[in-house]
C-alpha positions as CSV (number, residue, x, y, z in Angstrom):
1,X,37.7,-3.0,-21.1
2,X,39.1,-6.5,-21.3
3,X,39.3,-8.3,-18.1
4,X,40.1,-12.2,-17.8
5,X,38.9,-14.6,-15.2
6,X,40.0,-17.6,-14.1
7,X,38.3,-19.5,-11.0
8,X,38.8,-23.1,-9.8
9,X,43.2,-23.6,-10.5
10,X,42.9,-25.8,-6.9
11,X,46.8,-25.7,-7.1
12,X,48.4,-28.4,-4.9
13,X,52.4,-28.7,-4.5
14,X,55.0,-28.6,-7.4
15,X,54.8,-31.6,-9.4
16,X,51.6,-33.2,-7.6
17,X,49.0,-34.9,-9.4
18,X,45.4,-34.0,-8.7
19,X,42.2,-34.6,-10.6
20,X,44.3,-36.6,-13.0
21,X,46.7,-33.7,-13.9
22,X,49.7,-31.5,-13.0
23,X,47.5,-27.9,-11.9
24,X,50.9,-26.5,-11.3
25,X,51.7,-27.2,-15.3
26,X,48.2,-26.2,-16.2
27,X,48.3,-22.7,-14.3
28,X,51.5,-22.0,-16.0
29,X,50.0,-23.0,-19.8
30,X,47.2,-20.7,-18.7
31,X,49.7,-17.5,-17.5
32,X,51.7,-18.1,-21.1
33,X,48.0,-17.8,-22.6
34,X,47.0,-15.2,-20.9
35,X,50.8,-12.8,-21.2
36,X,51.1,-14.0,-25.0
37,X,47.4,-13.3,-26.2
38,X,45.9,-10.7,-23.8
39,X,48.3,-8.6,-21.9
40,X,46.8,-5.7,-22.8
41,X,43.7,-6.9,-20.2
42,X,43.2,-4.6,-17.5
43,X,42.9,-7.2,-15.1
44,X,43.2,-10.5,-14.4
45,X,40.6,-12.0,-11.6
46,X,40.9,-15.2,-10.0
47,X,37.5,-16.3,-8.0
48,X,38.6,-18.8,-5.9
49,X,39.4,-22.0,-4.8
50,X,43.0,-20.8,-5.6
51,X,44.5,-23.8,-3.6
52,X,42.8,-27.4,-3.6
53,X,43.8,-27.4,0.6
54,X,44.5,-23.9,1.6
55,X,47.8,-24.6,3.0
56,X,50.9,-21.8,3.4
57,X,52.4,-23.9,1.0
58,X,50.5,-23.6,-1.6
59,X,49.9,-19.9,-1.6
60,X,53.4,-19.9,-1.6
61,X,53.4,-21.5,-5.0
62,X,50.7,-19.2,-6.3
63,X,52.9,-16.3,-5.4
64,X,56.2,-17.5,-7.3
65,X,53.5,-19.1,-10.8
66,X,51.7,-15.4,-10.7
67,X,54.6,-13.0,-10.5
68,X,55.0,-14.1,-14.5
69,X,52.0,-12.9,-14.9
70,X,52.1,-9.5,-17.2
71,X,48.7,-7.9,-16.5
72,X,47.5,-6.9,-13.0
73,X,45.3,-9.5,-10.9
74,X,43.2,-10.0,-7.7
75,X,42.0,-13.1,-5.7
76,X,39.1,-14.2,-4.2
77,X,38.8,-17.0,-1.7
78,X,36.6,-20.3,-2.6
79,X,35.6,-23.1,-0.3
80,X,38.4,-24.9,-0.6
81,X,40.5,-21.5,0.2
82,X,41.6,-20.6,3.7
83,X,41.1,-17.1,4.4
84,X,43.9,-16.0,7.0
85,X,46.6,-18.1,4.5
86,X,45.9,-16.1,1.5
87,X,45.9,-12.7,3.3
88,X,49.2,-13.9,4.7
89,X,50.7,-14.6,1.6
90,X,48.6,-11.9,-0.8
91,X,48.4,-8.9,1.9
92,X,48.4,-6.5,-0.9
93,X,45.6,-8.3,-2.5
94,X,43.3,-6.4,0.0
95,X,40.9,-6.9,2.8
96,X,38.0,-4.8,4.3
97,X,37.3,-3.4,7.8
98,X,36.2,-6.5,8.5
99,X,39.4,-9.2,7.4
100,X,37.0,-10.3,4.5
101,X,39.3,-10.2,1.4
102,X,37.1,-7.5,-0.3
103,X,37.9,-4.6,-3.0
104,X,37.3,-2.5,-5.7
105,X,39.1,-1.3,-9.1
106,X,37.7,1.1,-10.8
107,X,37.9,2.0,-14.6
108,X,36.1,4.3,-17.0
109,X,33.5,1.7,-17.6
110,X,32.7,1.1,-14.5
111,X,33.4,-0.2,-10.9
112,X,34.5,-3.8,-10.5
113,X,33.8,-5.7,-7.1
114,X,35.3,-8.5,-5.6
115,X,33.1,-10.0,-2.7
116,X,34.4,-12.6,-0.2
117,X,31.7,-15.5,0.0
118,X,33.8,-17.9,1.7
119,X,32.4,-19.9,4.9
120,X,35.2,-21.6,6.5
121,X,34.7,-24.9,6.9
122,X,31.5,-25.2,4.7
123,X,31.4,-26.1,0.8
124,X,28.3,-23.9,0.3
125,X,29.2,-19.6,0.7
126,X,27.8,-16.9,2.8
127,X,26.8,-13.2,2.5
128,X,26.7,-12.7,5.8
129,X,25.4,-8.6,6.8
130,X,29.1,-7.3,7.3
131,X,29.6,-8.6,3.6
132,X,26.4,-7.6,2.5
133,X,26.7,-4.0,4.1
134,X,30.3,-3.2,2.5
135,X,28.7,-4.2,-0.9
136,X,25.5,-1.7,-0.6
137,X,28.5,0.9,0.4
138,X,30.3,0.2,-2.6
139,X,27.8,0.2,-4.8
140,X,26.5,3.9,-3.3
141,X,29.4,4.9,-3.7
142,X,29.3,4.7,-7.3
143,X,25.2,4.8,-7.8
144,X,24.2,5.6,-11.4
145,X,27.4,3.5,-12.6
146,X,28.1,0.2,-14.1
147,X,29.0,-2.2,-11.4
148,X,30.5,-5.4,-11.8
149,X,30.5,-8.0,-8.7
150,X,32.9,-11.1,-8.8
151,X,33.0,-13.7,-6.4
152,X,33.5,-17.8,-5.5
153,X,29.6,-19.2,-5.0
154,X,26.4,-18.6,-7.1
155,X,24.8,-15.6,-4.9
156,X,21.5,-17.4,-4.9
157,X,20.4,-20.9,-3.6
158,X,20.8,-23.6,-5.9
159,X,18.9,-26.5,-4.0
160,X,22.2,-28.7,-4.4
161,X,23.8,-30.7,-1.4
């Protein structure tokens, strides 16, 4: 199973500069990449900080750059993410019982999981119980199996500030 991840595009508006470069031009290079070399990848997962501010906007601009995109893909939210935008503007990205944006795909080899770690507001993530207790169900769910978690922060501390 081929699947392709991408984290960090921090996409701004058409034609803005950011961290010395276009991310708008640079997202598109990477979808030509991505439909001319691998479009036979399962799936294409992007873990987070999709937007540099989280703004409408931006998710807006997302939207229009990944409908070129030839293989399948889900989103996860990073710290510089907000939560209720991205549902707004990916609802069939999928959320859990909670609003969390939270899922599963399944393939022969095994079960891929895409875990919200986003804390509004805070640079560092969280697993907070409700996250924590929709993982252990998904992974019972599928005990004995490969599983295959994705998500925005490093699940453990780091000790950085």
């Amino acid at each position: 199973m081929k699947v392709i991840q991408v984290t960090d595009v921090h996409l701004g508006r058409l034609r803005e500069i950011r961290y010395g470069a276009n991310l708008n031009e640079r997202l598109d290079r990477c979808i030509d990449h991505i439909n001319q070399r691998h479009s036979d990848a399962a799936l294409c997962i992007f873990t987070g900080d999709l937007t540099d501010d989280g703004e409408a906007d931006s998710y807006a601009d997302l939207k229009a750059a990944l409908s070129r995109l030839a293989v399948p893909y889900r989103l996860l939210p990073g710290n510089h993410d907000r939560r209720a935008n991205l549902i707004a503007a990916f609802p069939e990205n999928g959320t859990d019982g909670n609003g969390f944006v939270q899922s599963v795909f399944d393939t022969p080899e095994g079960r891929l999981i895409f875990l919200d770690s986003l804390a509004e507001g805070r640079v560092t993530g969280e697993l907070c119980d409700d996250r924590l207790g929709w993982l252990d169900a998904r992974l019972a769910e599928v005990a004995g199996k490969a599983a295959y978690i994705f998500l925005h922060h490093p699940p453990v501390e780091l000790g950085l500030t």
